[in-house]
C-alpha positions as a Markdown table, in Angstrom:
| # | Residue | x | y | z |
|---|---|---|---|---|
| 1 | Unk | 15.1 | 8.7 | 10.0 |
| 2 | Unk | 15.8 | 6.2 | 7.2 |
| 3 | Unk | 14.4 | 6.4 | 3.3 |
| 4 | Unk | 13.5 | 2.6 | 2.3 |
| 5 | Unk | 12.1 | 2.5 | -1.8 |
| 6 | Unk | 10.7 | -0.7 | -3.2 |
| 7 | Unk | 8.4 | -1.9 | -5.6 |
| 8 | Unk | 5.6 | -3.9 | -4.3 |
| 9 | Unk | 3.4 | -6.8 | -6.2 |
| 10 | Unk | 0.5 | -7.6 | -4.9 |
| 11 | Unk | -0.7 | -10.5 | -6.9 |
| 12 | Unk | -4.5 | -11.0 | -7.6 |
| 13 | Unk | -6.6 | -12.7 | -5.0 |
| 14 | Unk | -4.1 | -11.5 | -2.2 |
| 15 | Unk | -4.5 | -8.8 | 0.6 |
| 16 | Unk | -2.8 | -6.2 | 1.8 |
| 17 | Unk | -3.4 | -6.3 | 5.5 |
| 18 | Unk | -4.9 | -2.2 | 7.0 |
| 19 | Unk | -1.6 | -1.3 | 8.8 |
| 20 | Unk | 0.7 | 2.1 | 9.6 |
| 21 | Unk | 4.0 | 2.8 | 9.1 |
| 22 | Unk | 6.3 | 5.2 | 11.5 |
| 23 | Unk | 7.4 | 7.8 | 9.6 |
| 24 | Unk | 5.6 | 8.9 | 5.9 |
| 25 | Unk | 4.8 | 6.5 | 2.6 |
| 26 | Unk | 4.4 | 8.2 | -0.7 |
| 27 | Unk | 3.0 | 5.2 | -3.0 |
| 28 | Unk | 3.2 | 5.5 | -7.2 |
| 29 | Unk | 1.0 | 3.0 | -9.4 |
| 30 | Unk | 3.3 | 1.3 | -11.7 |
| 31 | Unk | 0.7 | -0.8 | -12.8 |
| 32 | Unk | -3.2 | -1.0 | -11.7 |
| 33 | Unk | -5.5 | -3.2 | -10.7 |
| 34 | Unk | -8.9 | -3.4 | -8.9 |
| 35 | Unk | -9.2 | -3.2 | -5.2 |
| 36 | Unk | -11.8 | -4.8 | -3.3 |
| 37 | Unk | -12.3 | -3.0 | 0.3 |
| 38 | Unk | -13.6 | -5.2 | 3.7 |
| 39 | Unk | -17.6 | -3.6 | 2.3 |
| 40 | Unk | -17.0 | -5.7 | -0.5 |
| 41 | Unk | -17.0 | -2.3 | -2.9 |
| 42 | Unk | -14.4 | -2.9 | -6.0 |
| 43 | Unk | -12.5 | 0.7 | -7.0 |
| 44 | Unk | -10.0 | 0.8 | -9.8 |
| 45 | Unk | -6.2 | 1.6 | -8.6 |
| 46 | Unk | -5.3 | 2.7 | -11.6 |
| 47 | Unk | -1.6 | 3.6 | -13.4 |
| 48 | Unk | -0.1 | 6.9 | -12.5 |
| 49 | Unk | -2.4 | 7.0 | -9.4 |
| 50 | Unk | 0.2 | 8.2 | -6.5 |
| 51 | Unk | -0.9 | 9.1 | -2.5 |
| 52 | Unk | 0.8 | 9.7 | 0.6 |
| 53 | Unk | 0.3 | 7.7 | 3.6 |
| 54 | Unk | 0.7 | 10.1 | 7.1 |
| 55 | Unk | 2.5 | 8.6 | 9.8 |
| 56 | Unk | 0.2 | 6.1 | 12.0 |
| 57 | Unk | -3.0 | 6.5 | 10.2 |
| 58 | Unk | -4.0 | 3.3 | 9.5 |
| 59 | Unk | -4.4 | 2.6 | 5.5 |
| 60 | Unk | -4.5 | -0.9 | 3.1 |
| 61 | Unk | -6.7 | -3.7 | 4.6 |
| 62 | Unk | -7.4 | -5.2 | 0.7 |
| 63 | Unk | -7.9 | -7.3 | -1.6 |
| 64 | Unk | -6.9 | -6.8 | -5.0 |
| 65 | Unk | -9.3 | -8.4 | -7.8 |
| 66 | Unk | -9.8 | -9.5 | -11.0 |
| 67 | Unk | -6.5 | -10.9 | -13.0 |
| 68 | Unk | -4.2 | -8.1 | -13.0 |
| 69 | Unk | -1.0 | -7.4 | -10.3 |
| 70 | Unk | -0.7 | -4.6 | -8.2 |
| 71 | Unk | 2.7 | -3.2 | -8.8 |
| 72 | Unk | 3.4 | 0.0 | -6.9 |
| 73 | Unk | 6.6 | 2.1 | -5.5 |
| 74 | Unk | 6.7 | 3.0 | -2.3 |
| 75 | Unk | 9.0 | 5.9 | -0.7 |
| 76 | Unk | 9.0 | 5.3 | 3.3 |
| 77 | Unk | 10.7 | 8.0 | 5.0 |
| 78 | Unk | 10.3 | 6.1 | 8.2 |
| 79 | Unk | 12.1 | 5.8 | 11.9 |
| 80 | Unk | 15.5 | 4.7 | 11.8 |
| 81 | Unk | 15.0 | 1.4 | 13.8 |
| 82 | Unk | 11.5 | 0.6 | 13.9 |
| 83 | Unk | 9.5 | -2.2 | 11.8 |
| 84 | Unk | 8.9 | -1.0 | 8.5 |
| 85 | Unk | 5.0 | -1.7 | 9.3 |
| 86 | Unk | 3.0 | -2.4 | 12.0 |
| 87 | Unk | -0.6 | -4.0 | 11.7 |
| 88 | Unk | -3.1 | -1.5 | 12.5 |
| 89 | Unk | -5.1 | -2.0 | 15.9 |
């Protein structure tokens, strides 16, 4: 097992493809923003939100609207090895 943290920007008008990871992601809002899912429903992402990914459970697959970044830090505790992500099937 490896730990891999970064901060990630998503800016506005670009997705974040639904993938998995191999291992666990704990994810902290640096800054917020509005999501839009593949139904086309918009839900805030707001500051201080924080979640944990499981291993190969399929999560992301959105858009992120309006004007404002997504800025979040990520904790993988993933397999030494292995891509960091892997699109979801």
């Amino acid at each position: 097992m490896e730990i891999v943290v970064s901060v990630v920007d998503v800016q506005p008008g670009n997705n974040l493809i639904r993938h998995t990871h191999h291992g666990e992601e704990a994810v902290y809002v640096l800054e917020g923003a509005t999501l839009a899912l593949p139904d086309g429903k918009e839900v805030p992402f707001p500051t201080g939100a924080a979640t944990i990914n499981i291993r190969d459970v399929p999560h992301g697959g959105f858009k992120v609207a309006g004007d404002k970044t997504l800025k979040m830090l990520t904790v993988h505790i993933v397999d030494k090895g292995k891509p960091m992500m892997e699109p979801a099937k």
